[in-house]
Each structure stands twice: as structure tokens, then as C-alpha cells.
SEBAVEX-662208 format. One record per residue: residue number from 1; residue in three letters; x, z, y of N, C-alpha, C, CB in turn. Coordinates in steps of 0.05 Angstrom, whole numbers. Each point is the difference from the previous one (the first is absolute). Glycine has a CB too. Layout:
N
nutor, drennu, n_u, n_w, n_v, ca_u, ca_w, ca_v, c_u, c_w, c_v, cb_u, cb_w, cb_v
NUM, ALA, X, Z, Y, X, Z, Y, X, Z, Y, X, Z, Y $
...
END
This chain:
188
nutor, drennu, n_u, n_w, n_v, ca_u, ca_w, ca_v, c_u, c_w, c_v, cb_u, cb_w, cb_v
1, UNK, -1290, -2323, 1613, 21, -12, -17, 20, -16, 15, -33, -1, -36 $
2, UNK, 24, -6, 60, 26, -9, 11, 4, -30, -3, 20, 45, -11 $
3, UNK, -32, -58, 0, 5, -24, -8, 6, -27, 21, -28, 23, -37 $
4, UNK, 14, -19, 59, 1, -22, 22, 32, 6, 5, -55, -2, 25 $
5, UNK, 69, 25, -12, 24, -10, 15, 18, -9, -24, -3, 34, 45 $
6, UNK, 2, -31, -75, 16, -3, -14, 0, -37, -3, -5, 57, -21 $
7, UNK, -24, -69, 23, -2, -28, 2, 7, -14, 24, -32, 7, -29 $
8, UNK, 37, 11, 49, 4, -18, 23, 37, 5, 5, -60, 7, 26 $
9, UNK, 71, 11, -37, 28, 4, -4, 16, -17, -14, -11, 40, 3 $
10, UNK, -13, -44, -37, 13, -24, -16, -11, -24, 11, 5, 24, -42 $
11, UNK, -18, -33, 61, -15, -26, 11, 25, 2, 18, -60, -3, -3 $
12, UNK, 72, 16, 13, 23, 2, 25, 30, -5, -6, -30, 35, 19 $
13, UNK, 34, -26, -44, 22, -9, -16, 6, -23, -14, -5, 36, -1 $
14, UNK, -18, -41, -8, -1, -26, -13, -3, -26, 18, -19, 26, -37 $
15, UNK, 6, -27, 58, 4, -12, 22, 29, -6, 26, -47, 18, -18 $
16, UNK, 63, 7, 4, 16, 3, 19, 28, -14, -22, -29, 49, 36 $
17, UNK, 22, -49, -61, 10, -14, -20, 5, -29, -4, -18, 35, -11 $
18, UNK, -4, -43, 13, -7, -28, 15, 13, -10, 20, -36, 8, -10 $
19, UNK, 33, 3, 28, 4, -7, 29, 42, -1, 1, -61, 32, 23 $
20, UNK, 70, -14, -47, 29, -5, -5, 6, -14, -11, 8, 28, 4 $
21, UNK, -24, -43, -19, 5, -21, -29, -4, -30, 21, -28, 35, -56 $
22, UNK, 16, -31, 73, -13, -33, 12, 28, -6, 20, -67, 7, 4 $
23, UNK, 75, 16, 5, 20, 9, 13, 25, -7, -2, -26, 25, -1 $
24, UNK, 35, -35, -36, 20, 3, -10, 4, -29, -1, -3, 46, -22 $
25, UNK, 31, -64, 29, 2, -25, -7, 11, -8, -32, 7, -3, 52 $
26, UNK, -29, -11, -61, -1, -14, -27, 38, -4, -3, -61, -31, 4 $
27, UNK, 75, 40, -31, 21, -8, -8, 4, -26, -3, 0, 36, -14 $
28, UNK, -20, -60, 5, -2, -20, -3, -2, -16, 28, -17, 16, -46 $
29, UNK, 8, -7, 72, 11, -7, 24, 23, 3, 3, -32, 6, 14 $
30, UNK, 44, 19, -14, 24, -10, 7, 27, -18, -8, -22, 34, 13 $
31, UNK, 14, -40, -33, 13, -19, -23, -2, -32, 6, -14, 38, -36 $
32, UNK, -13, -41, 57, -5, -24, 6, -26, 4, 26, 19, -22, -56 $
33, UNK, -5, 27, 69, -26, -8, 27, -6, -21, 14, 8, 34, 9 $
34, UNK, -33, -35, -18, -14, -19, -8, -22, 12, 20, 18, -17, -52 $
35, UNK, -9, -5, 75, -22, 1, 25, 0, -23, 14, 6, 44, 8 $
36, UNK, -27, -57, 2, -2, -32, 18, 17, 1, 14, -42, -11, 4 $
37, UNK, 56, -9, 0, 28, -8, 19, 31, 10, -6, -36, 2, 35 $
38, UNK, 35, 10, -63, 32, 13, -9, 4, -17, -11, 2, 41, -7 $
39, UNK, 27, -44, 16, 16, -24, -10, 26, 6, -6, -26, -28, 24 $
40, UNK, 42, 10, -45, 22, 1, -20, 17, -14, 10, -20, 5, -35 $
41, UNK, 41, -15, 45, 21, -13, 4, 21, 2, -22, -13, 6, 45 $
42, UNK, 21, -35, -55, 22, 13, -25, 29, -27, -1, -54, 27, -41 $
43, UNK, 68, -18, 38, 29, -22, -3, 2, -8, -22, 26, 17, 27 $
44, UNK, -32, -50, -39, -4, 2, -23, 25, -17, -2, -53, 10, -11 $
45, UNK, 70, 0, -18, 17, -22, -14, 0, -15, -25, 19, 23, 24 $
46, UNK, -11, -42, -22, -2, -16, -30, 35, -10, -6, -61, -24, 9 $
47, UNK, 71, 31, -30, 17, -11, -9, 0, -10, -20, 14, 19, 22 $
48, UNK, 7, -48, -24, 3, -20, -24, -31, -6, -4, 49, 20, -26 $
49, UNK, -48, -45, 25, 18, -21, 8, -10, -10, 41, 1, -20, -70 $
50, UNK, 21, 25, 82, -5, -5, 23, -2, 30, 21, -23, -48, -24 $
51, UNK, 38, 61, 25, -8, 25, 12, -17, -2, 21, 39, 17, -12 $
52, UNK, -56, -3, 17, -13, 0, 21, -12, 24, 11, -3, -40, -14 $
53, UNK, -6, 54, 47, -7, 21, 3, -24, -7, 26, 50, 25, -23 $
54, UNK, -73, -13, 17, -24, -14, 23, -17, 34, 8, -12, -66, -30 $
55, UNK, -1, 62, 39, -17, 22, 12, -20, 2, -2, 18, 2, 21 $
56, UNK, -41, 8, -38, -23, -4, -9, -16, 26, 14, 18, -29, -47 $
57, UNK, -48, 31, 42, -16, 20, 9, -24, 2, -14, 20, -4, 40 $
58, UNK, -29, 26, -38, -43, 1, -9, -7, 23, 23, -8, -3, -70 $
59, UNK, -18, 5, 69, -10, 9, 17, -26, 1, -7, 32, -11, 27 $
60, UNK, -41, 38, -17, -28, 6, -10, -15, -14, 23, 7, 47, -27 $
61, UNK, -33, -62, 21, -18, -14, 12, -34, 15, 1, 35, -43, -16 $
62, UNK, -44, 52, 1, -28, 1, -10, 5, 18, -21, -19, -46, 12 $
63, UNK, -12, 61, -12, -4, 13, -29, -19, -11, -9, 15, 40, 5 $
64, UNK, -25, -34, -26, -24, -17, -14, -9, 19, -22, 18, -51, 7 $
65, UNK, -41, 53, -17, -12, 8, -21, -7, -24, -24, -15, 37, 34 $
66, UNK, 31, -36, -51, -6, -14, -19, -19, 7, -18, 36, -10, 8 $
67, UNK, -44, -15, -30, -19, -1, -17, 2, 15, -25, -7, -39, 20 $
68, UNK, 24, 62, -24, 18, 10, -13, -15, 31, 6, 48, -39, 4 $
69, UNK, -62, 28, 22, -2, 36, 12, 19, 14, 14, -21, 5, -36 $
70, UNK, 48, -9, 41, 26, 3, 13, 10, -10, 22, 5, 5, -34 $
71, UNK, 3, 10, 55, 0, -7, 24, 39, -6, -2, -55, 32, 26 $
72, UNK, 62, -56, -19, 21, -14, -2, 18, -7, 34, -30, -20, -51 $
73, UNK, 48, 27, 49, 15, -10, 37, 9, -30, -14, 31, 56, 31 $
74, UNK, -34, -75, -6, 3, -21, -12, 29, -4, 14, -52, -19, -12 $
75, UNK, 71, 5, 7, 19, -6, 11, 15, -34, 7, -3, 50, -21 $
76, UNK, 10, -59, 41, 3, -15, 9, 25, -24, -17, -23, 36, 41 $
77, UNK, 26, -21, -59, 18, -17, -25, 10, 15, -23, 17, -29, 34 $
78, UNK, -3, 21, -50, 3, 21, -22, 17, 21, 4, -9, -33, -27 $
79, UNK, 8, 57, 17, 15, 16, 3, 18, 5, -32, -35, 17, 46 $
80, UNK, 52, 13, -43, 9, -9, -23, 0, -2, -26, 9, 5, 27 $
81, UNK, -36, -12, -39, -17, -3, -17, 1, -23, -7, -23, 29, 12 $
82, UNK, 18, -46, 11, -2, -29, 4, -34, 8, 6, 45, -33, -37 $
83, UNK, -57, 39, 44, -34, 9, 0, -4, 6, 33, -5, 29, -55 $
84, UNK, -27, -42, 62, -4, 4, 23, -24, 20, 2, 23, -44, 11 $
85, UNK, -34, 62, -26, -16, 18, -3, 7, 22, -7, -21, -27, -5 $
86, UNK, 23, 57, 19, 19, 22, -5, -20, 21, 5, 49, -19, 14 $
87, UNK, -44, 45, -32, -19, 28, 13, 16, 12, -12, -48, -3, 7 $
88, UNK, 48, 27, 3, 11, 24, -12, -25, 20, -6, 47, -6, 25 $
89, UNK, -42, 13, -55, -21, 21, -2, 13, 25, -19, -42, -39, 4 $
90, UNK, 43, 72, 12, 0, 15, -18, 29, 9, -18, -48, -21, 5 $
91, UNK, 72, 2, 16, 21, 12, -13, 10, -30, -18, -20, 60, 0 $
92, UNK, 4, -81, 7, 17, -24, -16, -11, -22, 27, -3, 13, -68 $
93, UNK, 24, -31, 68, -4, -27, 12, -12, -22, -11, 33, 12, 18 $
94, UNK, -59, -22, -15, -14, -24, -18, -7, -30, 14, -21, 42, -24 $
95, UNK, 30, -55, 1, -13, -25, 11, -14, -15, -16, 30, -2, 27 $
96, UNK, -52, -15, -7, -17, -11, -20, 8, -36, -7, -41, 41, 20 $
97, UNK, 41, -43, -46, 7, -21, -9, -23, -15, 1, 35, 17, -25 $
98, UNK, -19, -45, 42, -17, -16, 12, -12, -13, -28, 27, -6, 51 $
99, UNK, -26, -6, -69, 2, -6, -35, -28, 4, -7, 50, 18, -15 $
100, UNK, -46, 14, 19, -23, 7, -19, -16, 20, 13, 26, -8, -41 $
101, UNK, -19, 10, 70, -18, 16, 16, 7, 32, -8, -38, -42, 1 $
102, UNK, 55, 56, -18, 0, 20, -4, 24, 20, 12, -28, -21, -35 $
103, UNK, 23, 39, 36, 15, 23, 12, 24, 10, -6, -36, 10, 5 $
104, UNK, 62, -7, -4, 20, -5, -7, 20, 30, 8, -16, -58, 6 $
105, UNK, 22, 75, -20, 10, 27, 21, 30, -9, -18, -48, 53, 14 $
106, UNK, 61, -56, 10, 30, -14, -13, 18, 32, 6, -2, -70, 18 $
107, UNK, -4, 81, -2, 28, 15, 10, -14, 29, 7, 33, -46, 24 $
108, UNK, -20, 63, -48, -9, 28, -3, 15, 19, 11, -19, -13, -36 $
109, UNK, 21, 22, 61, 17, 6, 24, 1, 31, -13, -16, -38, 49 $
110, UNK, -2, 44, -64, 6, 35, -15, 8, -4, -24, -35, 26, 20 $
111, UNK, 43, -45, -31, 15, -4, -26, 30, 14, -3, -26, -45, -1 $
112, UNK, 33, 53, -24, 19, 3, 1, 33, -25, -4, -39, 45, -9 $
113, UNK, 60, -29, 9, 21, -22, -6, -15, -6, -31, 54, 20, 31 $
114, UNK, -50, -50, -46, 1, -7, -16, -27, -4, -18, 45, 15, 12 $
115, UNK, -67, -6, 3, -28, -5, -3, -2, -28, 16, -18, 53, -3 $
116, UNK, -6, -72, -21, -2, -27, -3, -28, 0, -4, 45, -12, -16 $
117, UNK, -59, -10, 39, -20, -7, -4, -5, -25, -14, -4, 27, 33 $
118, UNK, -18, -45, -41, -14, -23, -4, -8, -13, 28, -16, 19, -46 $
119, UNK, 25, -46, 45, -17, -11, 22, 3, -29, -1, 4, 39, 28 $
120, UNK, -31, -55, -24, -1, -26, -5, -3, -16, 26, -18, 11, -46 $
121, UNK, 42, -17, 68, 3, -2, 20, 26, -12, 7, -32, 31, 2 $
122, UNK, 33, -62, 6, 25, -16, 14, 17, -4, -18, -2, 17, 42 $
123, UNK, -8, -27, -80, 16, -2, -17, 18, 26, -5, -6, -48, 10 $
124, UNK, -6, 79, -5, 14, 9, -16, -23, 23, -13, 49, -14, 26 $
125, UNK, -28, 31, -50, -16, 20, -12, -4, 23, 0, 4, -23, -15 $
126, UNK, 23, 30, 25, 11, 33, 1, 11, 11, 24, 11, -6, -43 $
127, UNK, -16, 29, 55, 8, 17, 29, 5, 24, -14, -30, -21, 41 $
128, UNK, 57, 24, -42, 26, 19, -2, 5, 18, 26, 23, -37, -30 $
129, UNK, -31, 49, 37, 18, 25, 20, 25, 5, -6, -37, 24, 7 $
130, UNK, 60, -40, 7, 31, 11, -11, 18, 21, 23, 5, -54, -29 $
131, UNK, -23, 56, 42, 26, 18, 21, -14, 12, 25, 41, -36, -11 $
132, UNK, -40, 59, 18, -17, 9, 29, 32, 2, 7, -57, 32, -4 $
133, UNK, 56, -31, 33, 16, 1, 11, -8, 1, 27, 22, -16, -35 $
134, UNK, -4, 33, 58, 2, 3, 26, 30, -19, 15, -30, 54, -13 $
135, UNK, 21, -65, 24, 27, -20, 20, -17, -3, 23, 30, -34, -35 $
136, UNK, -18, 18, 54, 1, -8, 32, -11, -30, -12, 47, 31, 33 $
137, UNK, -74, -26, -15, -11, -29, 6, -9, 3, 30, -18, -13, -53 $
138, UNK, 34, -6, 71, -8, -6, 31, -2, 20, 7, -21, -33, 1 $
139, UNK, 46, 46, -6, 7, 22, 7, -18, 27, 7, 31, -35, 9 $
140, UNK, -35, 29, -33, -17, 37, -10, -7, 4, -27, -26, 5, 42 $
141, UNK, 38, 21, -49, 7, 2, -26, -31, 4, -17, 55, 22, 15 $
142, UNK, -51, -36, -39, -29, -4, -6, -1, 0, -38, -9, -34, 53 $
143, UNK, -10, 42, -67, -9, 0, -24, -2, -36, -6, -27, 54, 5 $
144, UNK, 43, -60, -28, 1, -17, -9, -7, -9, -35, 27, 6, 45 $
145, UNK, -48, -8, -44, -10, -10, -36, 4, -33, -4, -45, 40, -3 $
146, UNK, 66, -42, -25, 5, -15, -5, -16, -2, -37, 44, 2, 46 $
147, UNK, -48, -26, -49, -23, -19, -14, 24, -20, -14, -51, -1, 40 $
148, UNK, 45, -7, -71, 15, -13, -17, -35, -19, -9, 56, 43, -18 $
149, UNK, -55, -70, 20, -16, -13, -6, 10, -20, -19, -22, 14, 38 $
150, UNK, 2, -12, -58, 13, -16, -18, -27, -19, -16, 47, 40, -4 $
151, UNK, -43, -71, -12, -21, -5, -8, 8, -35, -9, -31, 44, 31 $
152, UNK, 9, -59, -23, 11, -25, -6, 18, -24, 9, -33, 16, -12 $
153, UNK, 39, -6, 42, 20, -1, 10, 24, 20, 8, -31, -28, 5 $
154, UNK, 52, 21, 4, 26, 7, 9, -9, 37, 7, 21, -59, 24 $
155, UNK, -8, 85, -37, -4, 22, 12, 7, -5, 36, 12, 25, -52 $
156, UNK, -18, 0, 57, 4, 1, 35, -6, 27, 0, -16, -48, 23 $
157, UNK, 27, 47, 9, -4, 31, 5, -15, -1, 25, 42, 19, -22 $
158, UNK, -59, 9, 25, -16, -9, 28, 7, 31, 7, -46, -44, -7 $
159, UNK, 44, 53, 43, 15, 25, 0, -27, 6, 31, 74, -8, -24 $
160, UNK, -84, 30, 20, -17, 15, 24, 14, 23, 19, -39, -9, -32 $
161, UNK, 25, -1, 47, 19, 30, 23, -31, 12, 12, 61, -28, 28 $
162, UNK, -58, 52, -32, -20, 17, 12, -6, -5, 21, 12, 28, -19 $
163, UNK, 2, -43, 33, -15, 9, 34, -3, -33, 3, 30, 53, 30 $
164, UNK, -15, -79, -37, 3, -17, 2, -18, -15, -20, 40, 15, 21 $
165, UNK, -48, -2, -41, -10, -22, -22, 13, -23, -15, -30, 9, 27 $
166, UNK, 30, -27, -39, 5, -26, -9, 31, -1, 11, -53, -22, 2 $
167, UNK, 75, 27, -13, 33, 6, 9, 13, -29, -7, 4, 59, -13 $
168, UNK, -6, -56, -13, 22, -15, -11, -8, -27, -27, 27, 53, 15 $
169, UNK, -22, -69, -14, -13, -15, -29, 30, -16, -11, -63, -15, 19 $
170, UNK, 65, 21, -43, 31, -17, -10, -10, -13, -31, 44, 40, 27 $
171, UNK, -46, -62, -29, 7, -17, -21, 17, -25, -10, -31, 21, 7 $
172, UNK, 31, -17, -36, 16, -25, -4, -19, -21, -16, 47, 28, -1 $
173, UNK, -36, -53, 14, -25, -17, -6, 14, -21, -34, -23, -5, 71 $
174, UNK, 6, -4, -85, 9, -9, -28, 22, -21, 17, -51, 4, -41 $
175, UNK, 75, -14, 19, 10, -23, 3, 26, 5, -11, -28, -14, 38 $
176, UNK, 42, -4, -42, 27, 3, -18, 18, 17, 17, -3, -48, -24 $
177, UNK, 17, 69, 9, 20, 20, 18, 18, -18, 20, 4, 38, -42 $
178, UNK, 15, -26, 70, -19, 23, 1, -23, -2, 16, 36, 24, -7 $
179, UNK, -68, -1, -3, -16, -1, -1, 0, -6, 42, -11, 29, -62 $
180, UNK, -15, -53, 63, 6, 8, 35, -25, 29, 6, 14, -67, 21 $
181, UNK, -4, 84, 3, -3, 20, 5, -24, 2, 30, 52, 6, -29 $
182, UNK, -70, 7, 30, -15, 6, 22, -4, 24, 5, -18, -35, -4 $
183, UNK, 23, 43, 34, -3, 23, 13, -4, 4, 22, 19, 8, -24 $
184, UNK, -43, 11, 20, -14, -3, 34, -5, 31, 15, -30, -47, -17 $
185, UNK, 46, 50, 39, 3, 36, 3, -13, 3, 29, 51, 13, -29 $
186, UNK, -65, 8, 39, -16, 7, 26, 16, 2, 16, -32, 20, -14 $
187, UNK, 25, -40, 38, 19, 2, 25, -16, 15, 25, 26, -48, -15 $
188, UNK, -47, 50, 15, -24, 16, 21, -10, -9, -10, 3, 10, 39 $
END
């Protein structure tokens, strides 16, 4: 009947299946790579009242397995979340809210335009996908997903670059018009 080479053909395929899938880099890496010692450099500005422009950074330090069951990159200050606990899993970017200890998938990198998640994270409620887009970041042209966040504070926009991760963060903060303005964009 033949049966052995037909099991060791599908044992050979299916293995060789595998071995392309382990192979393949997670979409959700490249959206945010997230490895010990990668680091963000960003030019941040604030206008009204008092313009001002400073240079801020995070940086991955440590990973950790939390009590959650979830293995978390910790980062050396907030990123643009405001959160110092980050993973990517599976095609979304998550963080865990320090609050309530729970798991947080804020940014659905296979979403489409105008698909909106829930999320209870850094005073807000909602993650909007408003725009893919390709432009020049540090000079190389790159996939850009842009994010409409909205909730109990001031909307904002937060913007990812494929190869770069964590791009862009712009909000406006409460206060009598006009509203003062914060924006913080990747310099290396």
C-alpha cells in the first residue's frame, strides 16, 4: 500500500512549512522593533504659551514576563503612549496598563482605513486607522500608518513607520484657544 513514503513526504512538507513560517518576520515587528538597546530619538515641540523645542528619547532596556502571562520590552521612559511596557503580538502593538495590570492591543497594523478599536489606555478610548501612507523617513522611503485617538482627553494623532516604528505623536492639549499644541517627530 505504499503508505510509509507518503508519511514521510507529508512529514517533509509540513516541516518544510514550518521551517518557512519561523522564517518569516512577524508584521507586527516591523511596525515596532522591539529589541534590547533600540532606541528613539525625537524633536519635541510645544507651542503657546511659551514656545519651546527640546529633545527627548526611550529606549528599550529589558524584557520581562509579566503576571499577565505576557512577555513585555520594557522601555527606558514613555513612549508614545505615554507607557513604559510594549509587545507586539500578531499584527497589533500592545501595552500593558500599568492600572490594572491588563493587556492593551492599541494599534491594529492590518486594520483597515477607518476601522476603530476600544481601548482603555493613557485617558483615551478609541484607535481609528486614518491613513496608510508611503513618504521618506531618514531618508528611505517607508510605509506609514497613521492612528486618530480619541477619548477623555484632547484627540491626537500617533503615526508608525515600518522600518522605524513609533514616528510621529501630535496633540493638542485642553486650554482656552488657541489650543497650545505638542509635537514630537523621529530624528534617528
Amino acid at each position: 500500500k505504499g503508505g510509509v513514503p507518503e508519511m514521510h513526504a507529508f512529514r517533509l512538507v509540513f516541516m518544510s512549512l514550518v521551517g518557512a513560517l519561523l522564517c518569516l518576520p512577524a508584521v507586527s515587528q516591523d511596525y515596532y522593533p522591539l529589541q534590547v538597546g533600540n532606541s528613539w530619538f525625537y524633536r519635541s515641540i510645544y507651542q503657546a504659551p511659551g514656545d519651546s523645542s527640546i529633545m527627548s528619547s526611550f529606549r528599550v532596556i529589558r524584557d520581562s514576563l509579566f503576571s499577565n502571562g505576557l512577555r513585555y520590552f520594557v522601555l527606558d521612559s514613555v513612549d508614545i503612549m505615554q507607557s513604559r511596557f510594549v509587545r507586539t503580538d500578531s499584527g497589533f502593538v500592545c501595552y500593558l496598563d500599568p492600572g490594572t495590570g491588563q493587556d492593551q492591543k492599541v494599534f491594529d497594523l492590518n486594520a483597515d482605513i477607518g476601522e476603530t478599536i476600544g481601548i482603555h489606555l493613557a485617558n483615551y478610548l478609541t484607535v481609528r486607522l486614518v491613513a496608510k501612507d508611503t513618504l521618506e523617513v531618514l531618508g528611505f522611503v517607508d510605509s506609514i500608518l497613521t492612528y486618530w485617538l480619541d477619548g477623555l482627553v484632547s484627540p491626537s494623532v500617533r503615526r508608525i513607520s515600518k522600518r522605524f516604528g513609533p514616528l510621529y505623536e501630535e496633540r493638542w492639549t485642553d486650554g482656552p484657544p488657541p489650543w497650545p499644541y505638542y509635537g514630537r517627530t523621529l530624528v534617528g
